[in-house]
C-alpha positions as CSV (number, residue, x, y, z in Angstrom):
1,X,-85.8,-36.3,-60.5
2,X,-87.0,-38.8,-58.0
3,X,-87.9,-37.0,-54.5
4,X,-86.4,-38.4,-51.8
5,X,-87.9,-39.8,-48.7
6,X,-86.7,-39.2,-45.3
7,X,-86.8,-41.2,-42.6
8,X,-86.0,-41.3,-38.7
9,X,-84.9,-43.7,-36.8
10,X,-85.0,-43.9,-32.8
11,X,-81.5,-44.7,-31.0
12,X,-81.1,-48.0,-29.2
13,X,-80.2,-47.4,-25.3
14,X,-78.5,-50.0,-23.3
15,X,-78.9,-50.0,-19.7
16,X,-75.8,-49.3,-17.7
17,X,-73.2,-52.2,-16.0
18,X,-73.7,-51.9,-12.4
19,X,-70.5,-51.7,-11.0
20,X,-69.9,-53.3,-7.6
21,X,-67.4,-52.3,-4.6
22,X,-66.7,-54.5,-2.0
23,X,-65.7,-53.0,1.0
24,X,-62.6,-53.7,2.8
25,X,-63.0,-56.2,5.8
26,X,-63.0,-54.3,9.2
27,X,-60.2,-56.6,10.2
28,X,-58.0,-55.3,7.8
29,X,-58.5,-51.5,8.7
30,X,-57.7,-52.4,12.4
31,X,-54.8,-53.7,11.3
32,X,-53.5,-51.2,9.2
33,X,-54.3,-48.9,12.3
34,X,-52.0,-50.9,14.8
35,X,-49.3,-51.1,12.3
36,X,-49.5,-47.2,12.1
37,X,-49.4,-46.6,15.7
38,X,-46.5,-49.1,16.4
39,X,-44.5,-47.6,13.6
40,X,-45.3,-44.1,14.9
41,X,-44.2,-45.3,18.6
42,X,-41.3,-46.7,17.2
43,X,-40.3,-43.3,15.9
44,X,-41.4,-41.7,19.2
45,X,-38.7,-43.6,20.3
46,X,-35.8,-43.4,18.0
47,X,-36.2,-39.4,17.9
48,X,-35.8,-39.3,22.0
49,X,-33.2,-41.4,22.1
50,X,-31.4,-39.3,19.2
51,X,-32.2,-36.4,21.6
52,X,-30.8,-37.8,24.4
53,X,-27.5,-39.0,22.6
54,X,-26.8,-35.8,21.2
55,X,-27.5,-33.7,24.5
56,X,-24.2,-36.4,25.9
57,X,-22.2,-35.7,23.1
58,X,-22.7,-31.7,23.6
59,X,-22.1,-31.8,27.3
60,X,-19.2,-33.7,26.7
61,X,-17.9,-31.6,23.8
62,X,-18.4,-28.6,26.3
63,X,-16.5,-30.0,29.1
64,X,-13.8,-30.7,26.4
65,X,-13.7,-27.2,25.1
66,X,-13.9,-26.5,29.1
67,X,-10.2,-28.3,29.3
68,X,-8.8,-27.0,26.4
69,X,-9.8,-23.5,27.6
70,X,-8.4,-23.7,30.9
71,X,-5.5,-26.0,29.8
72,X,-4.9,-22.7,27.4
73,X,-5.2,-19.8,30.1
74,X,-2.4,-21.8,31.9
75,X,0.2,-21.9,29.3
76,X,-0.6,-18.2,28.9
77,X,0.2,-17.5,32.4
78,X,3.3,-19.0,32.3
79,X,4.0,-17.5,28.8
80,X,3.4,-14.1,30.1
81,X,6.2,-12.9,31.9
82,X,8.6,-14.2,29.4
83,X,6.6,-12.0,26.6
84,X,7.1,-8.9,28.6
85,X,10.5,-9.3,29.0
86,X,10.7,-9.8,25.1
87,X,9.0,-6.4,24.7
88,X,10.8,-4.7,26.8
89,X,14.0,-5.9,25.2
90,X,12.4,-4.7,21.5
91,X,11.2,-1.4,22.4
92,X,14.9,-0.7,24.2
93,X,16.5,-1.9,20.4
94,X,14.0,0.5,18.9
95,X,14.7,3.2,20.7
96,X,18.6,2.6,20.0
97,X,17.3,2.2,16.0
98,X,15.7,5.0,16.1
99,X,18.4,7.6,17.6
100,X,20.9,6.2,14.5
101,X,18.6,6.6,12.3
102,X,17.8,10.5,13.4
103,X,21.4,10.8,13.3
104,X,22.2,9.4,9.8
105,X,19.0,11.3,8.8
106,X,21.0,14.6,10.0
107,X,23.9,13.5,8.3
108,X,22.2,13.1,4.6
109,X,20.2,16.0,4.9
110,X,23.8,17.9,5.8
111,X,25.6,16.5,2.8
112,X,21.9,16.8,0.4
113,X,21.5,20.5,1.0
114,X,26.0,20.6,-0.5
115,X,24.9,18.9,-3.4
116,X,22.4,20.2,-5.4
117,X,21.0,19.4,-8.6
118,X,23.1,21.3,-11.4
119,X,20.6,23.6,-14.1
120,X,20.2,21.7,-17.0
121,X,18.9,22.4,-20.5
122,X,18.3,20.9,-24.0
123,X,19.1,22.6,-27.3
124,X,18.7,21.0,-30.5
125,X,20.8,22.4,-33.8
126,X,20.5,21.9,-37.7
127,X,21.9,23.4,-40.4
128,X,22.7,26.4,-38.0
129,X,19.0,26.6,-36.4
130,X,18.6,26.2,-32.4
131,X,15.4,25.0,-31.0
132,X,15.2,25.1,-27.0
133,X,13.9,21.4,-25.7
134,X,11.7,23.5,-23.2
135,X,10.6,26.3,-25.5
136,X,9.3,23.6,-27.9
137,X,7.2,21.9,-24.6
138,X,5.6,25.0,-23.8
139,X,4.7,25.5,-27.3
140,X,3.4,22.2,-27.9
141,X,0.9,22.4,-24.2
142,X,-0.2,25.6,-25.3
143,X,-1.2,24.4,-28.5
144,X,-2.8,21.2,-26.9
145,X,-4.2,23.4,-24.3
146,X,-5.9,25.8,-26.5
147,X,-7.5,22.6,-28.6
148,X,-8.6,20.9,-26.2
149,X,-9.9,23.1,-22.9
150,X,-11.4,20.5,-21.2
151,X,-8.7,18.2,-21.0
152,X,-6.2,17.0,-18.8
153,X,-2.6,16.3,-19.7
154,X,-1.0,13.5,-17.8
155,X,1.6,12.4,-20.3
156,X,3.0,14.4,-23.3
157,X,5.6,13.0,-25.7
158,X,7.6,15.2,-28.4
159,X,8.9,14.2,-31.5
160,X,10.8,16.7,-32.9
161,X,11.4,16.3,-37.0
162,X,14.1,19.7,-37.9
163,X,14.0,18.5,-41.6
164,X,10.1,19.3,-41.5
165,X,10.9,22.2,-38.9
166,X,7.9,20.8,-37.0
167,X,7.6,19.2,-33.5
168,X,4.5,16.6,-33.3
169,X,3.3,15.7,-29.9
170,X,1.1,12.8,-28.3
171,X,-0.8,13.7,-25.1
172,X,-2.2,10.8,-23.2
173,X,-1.4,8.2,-25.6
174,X,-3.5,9.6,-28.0
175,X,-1.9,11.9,-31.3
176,X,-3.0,13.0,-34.2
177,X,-1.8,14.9,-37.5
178,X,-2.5,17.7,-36.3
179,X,-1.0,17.5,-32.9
180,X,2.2,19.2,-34.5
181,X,3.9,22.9,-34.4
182,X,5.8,24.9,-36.3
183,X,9.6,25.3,-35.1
């Protein structure tokens, strides 16, 4: 094997561009600076006149609105007398409603109190069995009742099957198989 020889070698530096800025003429910036303050001026100008047009246009909407208002108190002053007379010609018809109606009120309450509701009752038979239509609705609350303690019944529906002697019932919507009784 050959040894090998090392060897260093210095890095070449270039000296640096020299970069040159030329100033903007003074004329120029004294321009730019009049340009600015009629531009600025001219915007003075324009906002106050804005100003000044809309403070017209609200005094004139005001004194508008003004008319209008008066114009309306007016016409209710004149409307005004002719409105009471109106209510006072509708509360003497209600009044003369009223006393019918307490009368014919009287009357249906009279001929209610003849006619009451007649007793009614359910009672289902087969093959010489009788089952009670309100015997079985107790039966079937209880049942649900003692199931289920903590809830309500808002609905109950009865199906009542005398071939099974059984009666199933649906409380709420919701049934079950064994949401039946024995008949």
């Amino acid at each position: 094997m050959t040894p090998v020889k090392k060897t260093t070698k210095k890095a070449e530096t270039k000296p640096a561009e020299e970069v040159k800025v030329e100033a903007a003429p003074a004329a120029e910036t004294a321009e730019v600076k009049e340009e600015k303050t009629a531009a600025k001026k001219t915007v003075k100008k324009a906002a106050e006149k804005a100003k000044e047009e809309t403070k017209k246009a609200a005094e004139k909407a005001k004194e508008e609105t003004m008319k209008v208002a008066e114009m309306a108190k007016e016409e209710t002053k004149k409307a005004a007398p002719a409105a009471k007379k109106a209510v006072e010609k509708v509360k003497e018809e209600t009044k003369k409603v009223a006393a019918k109606a307490k009368a014919e009120t009287k009357k249906t309450a009279a001929k209610t109190k003849k006619a009451a509701e007649p007793a009614a009752s359910v009672t289902i038979e087969y093959y010489g069995r009788q089952f009670a239509a309100k015997e079985i609705l107790a039966a079937a609350t209880k049942a649900f009742k003692a199931a289920h303690k903590d809830v309500a019944i808002e609905t109950i529906d009865i199906y009542v099957k005398p071939e099974e002697n059984v009666a199933y019932y649906v409380v709420n919507g919701e049934g079950a198989d064994d949401y039946k009784i024995e008949l």
